[in-house]
C-alpha positions in Angstrom: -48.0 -42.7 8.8 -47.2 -38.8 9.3 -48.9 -37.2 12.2 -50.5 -34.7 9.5 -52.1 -38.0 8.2 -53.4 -39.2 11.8 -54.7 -35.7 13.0 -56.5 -35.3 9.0 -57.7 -38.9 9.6 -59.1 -38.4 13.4 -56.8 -40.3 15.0 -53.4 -40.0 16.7 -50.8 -42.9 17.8 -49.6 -40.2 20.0 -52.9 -39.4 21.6 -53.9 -43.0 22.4 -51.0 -43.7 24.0 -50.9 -40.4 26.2 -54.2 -41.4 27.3 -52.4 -44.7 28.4 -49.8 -43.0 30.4 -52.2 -40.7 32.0 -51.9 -41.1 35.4 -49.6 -43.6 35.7 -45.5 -43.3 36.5 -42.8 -44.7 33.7 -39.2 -45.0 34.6 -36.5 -44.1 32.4 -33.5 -45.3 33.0 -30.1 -43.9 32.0 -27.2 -45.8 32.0 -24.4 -43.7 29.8 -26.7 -40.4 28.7 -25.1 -37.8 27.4 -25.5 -33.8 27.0 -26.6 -34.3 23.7 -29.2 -37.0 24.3 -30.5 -34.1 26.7 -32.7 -33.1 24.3 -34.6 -35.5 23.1 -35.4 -36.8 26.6 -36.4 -33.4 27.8 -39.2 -33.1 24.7 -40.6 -36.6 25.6 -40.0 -35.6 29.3 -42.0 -32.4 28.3 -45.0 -34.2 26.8 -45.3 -36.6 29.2 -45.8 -34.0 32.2 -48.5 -32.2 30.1 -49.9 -35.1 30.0 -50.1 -35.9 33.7 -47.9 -38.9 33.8 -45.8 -38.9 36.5 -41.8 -39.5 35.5 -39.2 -40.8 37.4 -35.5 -40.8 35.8 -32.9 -42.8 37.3 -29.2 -42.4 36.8 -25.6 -42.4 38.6 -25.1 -38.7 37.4 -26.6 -36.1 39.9 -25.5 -33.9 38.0 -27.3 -35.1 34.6 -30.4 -35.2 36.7 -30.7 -32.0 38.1 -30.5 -30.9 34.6 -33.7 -32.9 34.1 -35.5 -32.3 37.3 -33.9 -29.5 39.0 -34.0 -29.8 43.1 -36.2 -33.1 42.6 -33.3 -35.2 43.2 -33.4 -38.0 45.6 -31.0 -40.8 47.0 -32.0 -44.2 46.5 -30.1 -45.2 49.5 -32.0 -42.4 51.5 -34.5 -45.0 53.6 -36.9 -42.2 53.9 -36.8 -41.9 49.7 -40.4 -43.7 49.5 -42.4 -41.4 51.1 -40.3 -38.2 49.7 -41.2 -39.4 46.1 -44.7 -39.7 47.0 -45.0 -36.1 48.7 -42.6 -34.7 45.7 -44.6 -36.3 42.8 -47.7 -35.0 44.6 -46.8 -31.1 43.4 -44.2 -32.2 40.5 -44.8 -35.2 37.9 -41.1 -34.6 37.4 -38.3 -36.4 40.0 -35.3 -37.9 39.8 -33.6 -40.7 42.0 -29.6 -40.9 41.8 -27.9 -44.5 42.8 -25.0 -44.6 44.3 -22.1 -45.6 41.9 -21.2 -49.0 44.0 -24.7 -50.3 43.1 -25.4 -51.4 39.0 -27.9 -49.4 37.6 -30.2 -52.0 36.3 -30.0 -53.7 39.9 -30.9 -50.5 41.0 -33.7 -50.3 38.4 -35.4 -53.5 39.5 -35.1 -52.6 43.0 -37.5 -49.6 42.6 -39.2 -50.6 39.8 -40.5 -53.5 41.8 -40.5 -51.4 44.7 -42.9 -48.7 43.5 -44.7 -51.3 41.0 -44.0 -49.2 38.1 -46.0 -49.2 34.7 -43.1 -49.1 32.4 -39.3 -48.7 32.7 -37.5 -47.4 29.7 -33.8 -48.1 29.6 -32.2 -45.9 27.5 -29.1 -47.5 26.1 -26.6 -46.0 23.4 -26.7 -49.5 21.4 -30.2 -49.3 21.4 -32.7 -52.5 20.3 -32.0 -56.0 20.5 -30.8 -57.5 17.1 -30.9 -61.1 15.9 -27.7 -62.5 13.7 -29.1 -60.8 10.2 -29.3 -57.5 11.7 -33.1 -57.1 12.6 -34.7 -55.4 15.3 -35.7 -57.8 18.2 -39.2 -56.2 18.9 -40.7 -58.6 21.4 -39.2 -60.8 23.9 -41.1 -62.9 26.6 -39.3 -64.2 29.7 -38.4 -67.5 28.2 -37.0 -65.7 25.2 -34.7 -63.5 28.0 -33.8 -67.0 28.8 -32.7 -68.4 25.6 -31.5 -64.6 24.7 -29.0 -65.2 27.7 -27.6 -68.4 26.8 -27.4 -67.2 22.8 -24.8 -65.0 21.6 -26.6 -61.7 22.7 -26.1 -62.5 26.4 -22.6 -63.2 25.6 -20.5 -60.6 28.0 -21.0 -60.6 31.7 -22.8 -57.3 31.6 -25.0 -58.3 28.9 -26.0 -61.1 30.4 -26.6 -59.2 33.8 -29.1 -56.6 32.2 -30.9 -59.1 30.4 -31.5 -61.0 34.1 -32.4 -58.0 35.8 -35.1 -57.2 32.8 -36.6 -61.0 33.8 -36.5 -59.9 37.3 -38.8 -57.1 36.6 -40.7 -58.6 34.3 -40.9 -61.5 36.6 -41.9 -59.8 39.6 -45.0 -57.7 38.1 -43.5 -54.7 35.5 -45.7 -55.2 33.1 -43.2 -54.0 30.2 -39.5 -52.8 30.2 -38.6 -50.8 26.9 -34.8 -51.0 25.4 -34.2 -48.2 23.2 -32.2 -45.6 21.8 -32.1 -41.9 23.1 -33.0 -41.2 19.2 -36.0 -44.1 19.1 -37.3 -43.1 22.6 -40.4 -40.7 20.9 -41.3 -43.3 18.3 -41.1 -46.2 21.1 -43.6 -44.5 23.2 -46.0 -43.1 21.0 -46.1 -45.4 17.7 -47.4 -48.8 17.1 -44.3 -49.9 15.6 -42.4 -48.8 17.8 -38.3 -48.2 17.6 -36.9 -50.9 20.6 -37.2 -54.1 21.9 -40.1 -54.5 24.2 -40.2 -57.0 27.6 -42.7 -58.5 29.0 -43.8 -61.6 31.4 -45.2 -63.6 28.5 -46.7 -63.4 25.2 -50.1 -63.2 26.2 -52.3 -63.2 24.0 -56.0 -62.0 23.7 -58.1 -61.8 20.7 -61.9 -60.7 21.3 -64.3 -57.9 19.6 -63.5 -54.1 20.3 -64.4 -51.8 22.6 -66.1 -48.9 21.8 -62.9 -46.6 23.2 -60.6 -48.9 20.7 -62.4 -47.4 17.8 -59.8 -44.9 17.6 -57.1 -47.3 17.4 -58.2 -49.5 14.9 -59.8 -46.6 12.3 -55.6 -46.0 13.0 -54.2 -49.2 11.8 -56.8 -49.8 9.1 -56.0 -46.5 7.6 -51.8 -47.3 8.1 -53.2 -50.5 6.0 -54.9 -48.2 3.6 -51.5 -46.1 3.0 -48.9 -49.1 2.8 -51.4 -50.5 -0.2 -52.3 -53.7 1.9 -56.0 -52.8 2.6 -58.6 -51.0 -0.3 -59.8 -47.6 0.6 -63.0 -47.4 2.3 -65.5 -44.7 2.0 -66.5 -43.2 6.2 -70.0 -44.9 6.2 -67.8 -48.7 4.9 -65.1 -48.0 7.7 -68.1 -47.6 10.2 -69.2 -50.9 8.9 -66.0 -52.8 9.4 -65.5 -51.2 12.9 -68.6 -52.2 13.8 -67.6 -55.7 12.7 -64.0 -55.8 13.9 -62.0 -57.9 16.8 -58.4 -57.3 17.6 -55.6 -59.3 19.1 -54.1 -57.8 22.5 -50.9 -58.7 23.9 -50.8 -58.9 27.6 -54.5 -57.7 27.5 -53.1 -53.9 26.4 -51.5 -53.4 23.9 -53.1 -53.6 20.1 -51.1 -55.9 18.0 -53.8 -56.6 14.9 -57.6 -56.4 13.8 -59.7 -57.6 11.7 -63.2 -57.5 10.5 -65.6 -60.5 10.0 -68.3 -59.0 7.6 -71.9 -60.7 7.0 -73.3 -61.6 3.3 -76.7 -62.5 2.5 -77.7 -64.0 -0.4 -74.4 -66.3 -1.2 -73.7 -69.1 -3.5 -75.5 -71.4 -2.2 -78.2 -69.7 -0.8 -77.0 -69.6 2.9 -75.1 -66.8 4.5 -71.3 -66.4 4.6 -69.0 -64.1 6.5 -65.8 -61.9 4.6 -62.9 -61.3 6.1 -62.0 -57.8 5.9 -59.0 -54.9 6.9 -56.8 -57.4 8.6 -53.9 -56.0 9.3 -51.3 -56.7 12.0 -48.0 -54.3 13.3 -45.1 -54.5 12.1 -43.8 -54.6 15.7 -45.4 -57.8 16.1 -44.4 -59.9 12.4 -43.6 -63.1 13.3 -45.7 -63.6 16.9 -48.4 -65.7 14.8 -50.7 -63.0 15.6 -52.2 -62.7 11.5 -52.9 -66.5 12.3 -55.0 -65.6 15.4 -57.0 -63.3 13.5 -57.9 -65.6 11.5 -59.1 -68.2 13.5 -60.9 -66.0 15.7 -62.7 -64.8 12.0 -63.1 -68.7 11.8 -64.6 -69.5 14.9 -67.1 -66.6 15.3 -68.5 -67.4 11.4 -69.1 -71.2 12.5 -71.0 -70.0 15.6 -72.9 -67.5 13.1 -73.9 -71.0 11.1 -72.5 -69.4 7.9 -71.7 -71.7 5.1 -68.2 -70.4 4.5 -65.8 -67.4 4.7 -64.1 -65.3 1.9 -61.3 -62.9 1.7 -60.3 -61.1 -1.0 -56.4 -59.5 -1.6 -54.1 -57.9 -4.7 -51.4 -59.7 -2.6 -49.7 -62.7 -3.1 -48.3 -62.7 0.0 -51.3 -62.2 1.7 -52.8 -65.0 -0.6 -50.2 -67.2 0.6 -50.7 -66.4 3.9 -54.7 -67.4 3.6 -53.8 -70.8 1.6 -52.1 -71.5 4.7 -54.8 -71.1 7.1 -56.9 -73.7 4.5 -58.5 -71.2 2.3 -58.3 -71.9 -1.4 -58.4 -69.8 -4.3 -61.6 -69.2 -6.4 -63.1 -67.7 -9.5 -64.7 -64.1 -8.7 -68.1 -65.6 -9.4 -67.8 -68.2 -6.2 -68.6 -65.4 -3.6 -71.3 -63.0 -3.2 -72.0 -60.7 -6.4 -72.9 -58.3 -4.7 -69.3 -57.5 -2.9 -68.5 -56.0 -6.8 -71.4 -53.5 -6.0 -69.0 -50.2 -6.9 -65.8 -52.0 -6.6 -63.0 -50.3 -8.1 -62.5 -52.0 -11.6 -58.7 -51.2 -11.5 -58.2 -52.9 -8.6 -60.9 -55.9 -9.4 -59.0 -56.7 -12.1 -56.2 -57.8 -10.0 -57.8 -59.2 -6.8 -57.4 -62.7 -5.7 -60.8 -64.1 -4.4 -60.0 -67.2 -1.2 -62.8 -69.1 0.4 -63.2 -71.4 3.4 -65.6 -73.5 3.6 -67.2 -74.0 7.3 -68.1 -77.9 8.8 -72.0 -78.0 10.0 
């Protein structure tokens, strides 16, 4: 999705995760920068410090960061360092902290990132992502995946191998996520849903419940992304208020917005009983493969049993979504098997090529 296409649509990836970072100190970490990554570090940098977020950038290279933060360079091995962050950070979101060369930098890292309970480290590496054997982006990793990552043939290499124990470490000891990106992907790692790295954390935690009224934002984002990739219909303003009003979304470590849905009432079913429609489900790329459609689902499931409906309907011009349904126990139907009046102004075009599915519910 363009940013054009998020500001005309209300919304902004950009925005929601600024309001995030407000007030909080991330850690970027730079283990072979260059002059020419200089740039793109100093915009995020830039936008970050507008934003009130306090940054800290860690490196060997003094001199690479007093190109970043000026005079706001401090020693690690200074034991007074603590307290001079705090007092610096007071008047500039903006410091530095150079390591001495004898000491790895992503030892270093969980030393002060554990020290200072950091929100986020970044580290900023020229290979960028993790990637599995056909090529694809590793894009979440918990700390029993470090493990098997270290044993596999991406911890192979002593140094490898030491990075990915010092990102359990943090993880471990209370970071609540460690980004591995590219200087290039660092903008779109921060501020998109999809992100462009590989993202740590203690565990994949997952929480599925209804939204908050300040996640509004975030999922009118994702249903419109849904809208624009051709996996959700277009909805007219008063029909999105609707399915927000109706939607639940799946979390992962209780923060970060992985996939919604919307469980929709009907009156006036087959039958004669209610049923519920599942509607705008849609889940991030970032997070294929985490089960997380699957969660969505049997939330949808649970909360239309408690509701005593009769059954549950979804409706898709996909047969990949279709697929995915049949294996969550719906079964395909005739258009005539769920409420008539869900073809109430329905694009004919597209009826003509929808797949109805229905689940029926126990009493």
């Amino acid at each position: 999705m363009s940013r054009d296409s998020q500001v005309a649509n209300g919304f902004s990836q950009r925005d929601f995760y600024l309001s995030e970072f407000r007030g909080r100190t991330l850690a970027f970490a730079l283990p072979d920068a260059s002059p020419d990554d200089l740039p793109r570090l100093e915009s995020v940098i830039d936008g970050l410090e507008a934003n009130r977020t306090r940054v800290l950038v860690l490196s060997h290279d003094r001199s690479l960061l007093e190109k970043i933060a000026g005079d706001r360079v401090l020693d690690s091995n200074d034991p007074h360092w603590v307290g001079r962050l705090w007092r610096t950070s007071r008047s500039h979101v903006r410091v530095a902290v150079a390591v001495p060369g004898g000491e790895p930098l992503a030892a270093a890292c969980r030393r002060i990132a554990l020290r200072l309970r950091l929100a986020k480290l970044l580290w900023i590496d020229r290979e960028g992502p993790l990637r599995d054997a056909a090529g694809e982006r590793i894009s979440l990793v918990d700390g029993a995946g470090i493990d098997g990552l270290m044993a596999g043939p991406l911890g192979a290499g002593p140094a490898r191998r030491a990075l990915l124990a010092e990102f359990r470490a943090m993880v471990e000891g209370g970071v609540p996520a460690v980004n591995l990106c590219s200087a290039e992907g660092l903008d779109d790692d921060l501020f998109t849903f999809e992100g462009s790295g590989t993202f740590f954390a203690r565990e994949r935690y997952l929480d599925v419940r209804r939204l908050a009224l300040d996640e509004f934002d975030a999922a009118e984002g994702l249903v419109q992304r849904g809208v624009e990739e051709g996996y959700l219909a277009p909805r007219a303003p008063d029909e999105i208020e609707t399915v927000l009003a109706n939607a639940f979304g799946v979390f992962v470590e209780g923060r970060y917005l992985a996939g919604i849905g919307a469980l929709l009432p009907h009156s006036g079913a087959a039958g004669g009983g209610g049923c519920g429609e599942i509607s705008s489900l849609y889940t991030l790329t970032r997070f294929l493969g985490e089960g997380i459609g699957g969660d969505l689902v049997r939330f949808a499931l649970s909360t239309a049993a408690r509701q005593g409906f009769e059954y549950v309907f979804a409706c898709t011009t996909s047969e990949r979504v279709q697929a995915f349904f049949e294996r969550h126990g719906f079964r395909a139907v005739p258009q005539d098997e769920i409420p008539a009046h869900k073809w109430k102004g329905y694009p004919e075009e597209r009826r003509s090529r929808v797949r109805c599915l229905r689940h029926e519910l126990d009493d």
